[in-house]
C-alpha positions in Angstrom: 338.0 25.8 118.6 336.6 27.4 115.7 332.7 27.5 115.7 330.7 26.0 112.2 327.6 27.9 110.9 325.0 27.2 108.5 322.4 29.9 107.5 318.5 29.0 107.0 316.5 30.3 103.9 314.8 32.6 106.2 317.9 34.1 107.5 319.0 34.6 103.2 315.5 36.0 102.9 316.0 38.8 105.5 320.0 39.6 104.2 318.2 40.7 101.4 316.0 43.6 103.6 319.2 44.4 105.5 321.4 47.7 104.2 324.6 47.3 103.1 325.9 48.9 106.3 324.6 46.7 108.2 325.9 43.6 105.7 329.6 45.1 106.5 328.6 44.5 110.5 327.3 41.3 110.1 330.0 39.8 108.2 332.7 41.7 111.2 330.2 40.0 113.5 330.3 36.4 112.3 334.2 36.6 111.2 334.1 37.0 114.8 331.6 34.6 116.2 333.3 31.7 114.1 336.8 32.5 115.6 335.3 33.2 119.6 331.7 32.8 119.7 332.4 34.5 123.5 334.0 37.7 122.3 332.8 40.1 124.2 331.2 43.0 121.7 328.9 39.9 120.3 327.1 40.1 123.5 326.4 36.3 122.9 323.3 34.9 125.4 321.1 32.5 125.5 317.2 33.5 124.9 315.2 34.1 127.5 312.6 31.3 127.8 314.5 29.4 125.2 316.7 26.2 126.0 318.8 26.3 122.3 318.3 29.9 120.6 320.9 32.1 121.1 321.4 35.6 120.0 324.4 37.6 118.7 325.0 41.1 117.9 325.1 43.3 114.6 325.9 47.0 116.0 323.4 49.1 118.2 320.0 48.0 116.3 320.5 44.6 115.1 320.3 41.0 116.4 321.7 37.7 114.6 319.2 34.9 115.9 321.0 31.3 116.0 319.8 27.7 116.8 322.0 25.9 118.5 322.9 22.5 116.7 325.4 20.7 118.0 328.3 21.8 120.6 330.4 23.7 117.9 327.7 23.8 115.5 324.5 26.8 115.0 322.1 27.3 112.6 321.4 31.0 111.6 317.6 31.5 111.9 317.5 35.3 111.4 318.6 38.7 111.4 316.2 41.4 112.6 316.2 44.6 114.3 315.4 44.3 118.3 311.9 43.6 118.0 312.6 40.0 116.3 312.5 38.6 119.9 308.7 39.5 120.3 308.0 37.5 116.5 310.2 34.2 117.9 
Protein backbone atom coordinates (compact mmCIF):
# COMPACT_ATOMS: atom_id res chain seq x y z
CA UNK A 1 0.00 0.00 0.00
CA UNK A 2 1.24 3.14 -1.18
CA UNK A 3 2.11 5.66 1.61
CA UNK A 4 0.35 9.64 1.26
CA UNK A 5 2.57 12.64 2.13
CA UNK A 6 1.90 16.21 2.62
CA UNK A 7 4.81 18.72 3.27
CA UNK A 8 4.57 21.66 5.91
CA UNK A 9 5.64 25.31 5.13
CA UNK A 10 8.56 24.73 7.19
CA UNK A 11 9.65 21.76 5.34
CA UNK A 12 9.19 24.25 1.74
CA UNK A 13 11.14 26.82 3.66
CA UNK A 14 14.15 24.54 4.27
CA UNK A 15 13.95 22.90 0.37
CA UNK A 16 14.83 26.23 -0.37
CA UNK A 17 18.49 26.12 1.84
CA UNK A 18 19.03 22.56 0.49
CA UNK A 19 21.55 22.19 -2.81
CA UNK A 20 20.36 20.82 -5.75
CA UNK A 21 22.23 17.57 -5.03
CA UNK A 22 20.72 17.00 -2.34
CA UNK A 23 17.08 17.94 -4.02
CA UNK A 24 18.00 14.95 -6.58
CA UNK A 25 18.25 12.60 -3.23
CA UNK A 26 15.35 13.72 -1.61
CA UNK A 27 13.02 13.28 -4.40
CA UNK A 28 14.92 9.30 -4.99
CA UNK A 29 14.22 9.20 -1.22
CA UNK A 30 10.44 10.03 -1.16
CA UNK A 31 9.79 8.23 -4.77
CA UNK A 32 10.86 5.60 -2.46
CA UNK A 33 9.24 6.14 0.87
CA UNK A 34 5.73 6.61 -0.94
CA UNK A 35 6.14 3.18 -2.79
CA UNK A 36 7.87 1.15 0.69
CA UNK A 37 8.12 3.41 3.47
CA UNK A 38 10.38 0.20 4.93
CA UNK A 39 12.93 0.02 2.17
CA UNK A 40 15.81 -0.54 3.66
CA UNK A 41 18.42 2.45 2.43
CA UNK A 42 15.63 4.94 4.05
CA UNK A 43 16.76 3.77 7.39
CA UNK A 44 13.10 4.59 8.44
CA UNK A 45 12.74 4.79 12.60
CA UNK A 46 10.86 6.12 15.00
CA UNK A 47 12.43 9.24 17.14
CA UNK A 48 13.86 8.53 20.06
CA UNK A 49 11.71 10.01 22.94
CA UNK A 50 9.02 10.70 20.36
CA UNK A 51 5.74 8.58 20.10
CA UNK A 52 4.75 9.95 16.20
CA UNK A 53 7.98 11.60 14.52
CA UNK A 54 9.71 9.60 12.41
CA UNK A 55 12.82 10.16 10.42
CA UNK A 56 13.92 9.12 6.85
CA UNK A 57 16.99 9.42 5.03
CA UNK A 58 18.56 11.78 2.29
CA UNK A 59 22.19 10.27 1.64
CA UNK A 60 25.10 10.33 4.27
CA UNK A 61 24.38 14.00 5.88
CA UNK A 62 20.75 14.52 5.55
CA UNK A 63 17.55 13.61 7.48
CA UNK A 64 13.81 14.04 6.22
CA UNK A 65 11.81 14.63 9.62
CA UNK A 66 7.99 13.28 9.25
CA UNK A 67 4.84 13.44 11.66
CA UNK A 68 3.01 10.68 11.51
CA UNK A 69 -0.77 11.43 10.67
CA UNK A 70 -2.72 8.73 10.18
CA UNK A 71 -1.74 4.83 9.41
CA UNK A 72 -0.74 5.58 5.65
CA UNK A 73 -0.64 9.14 6.07
CA UNK A 74 2.78 11.69 7.29
CA UNK A 75 3.31 15.05 7.33
CA UNK A 76 6.83 16.34 6.27
CA UNK A 77 8.07 18.58 9.09
CA UNK A 78 11.65 19.11 7.82
CA UNK A 79 14.70 18.42 6.20
CA UNK A 80 17.96 19.22 7.97
CA UNK A 81 21.36 17.98 8.27
CA UNK A 82 21.99 15.50 11.37
CA UNK A 83 21.89 17.98 13.94
CA UNK A 84 18.00 18.74 13.27
CA UNK A 85 17.36 16.13 16.06
CA UNK A 86 18.96 18.38 18.79
CA UNK A 87 16.48 21.61 17.40
CA UNK A 88 13.14 19.11 17.57
Amino acid sequence: MSVQIVASPRFFRDMEKISEEVRKRLDKSLQQFIQNRYHPGLHFELVRGSQDLYSIRVGRNHRIILQEDGPDSYILLRIATHDIYQRL
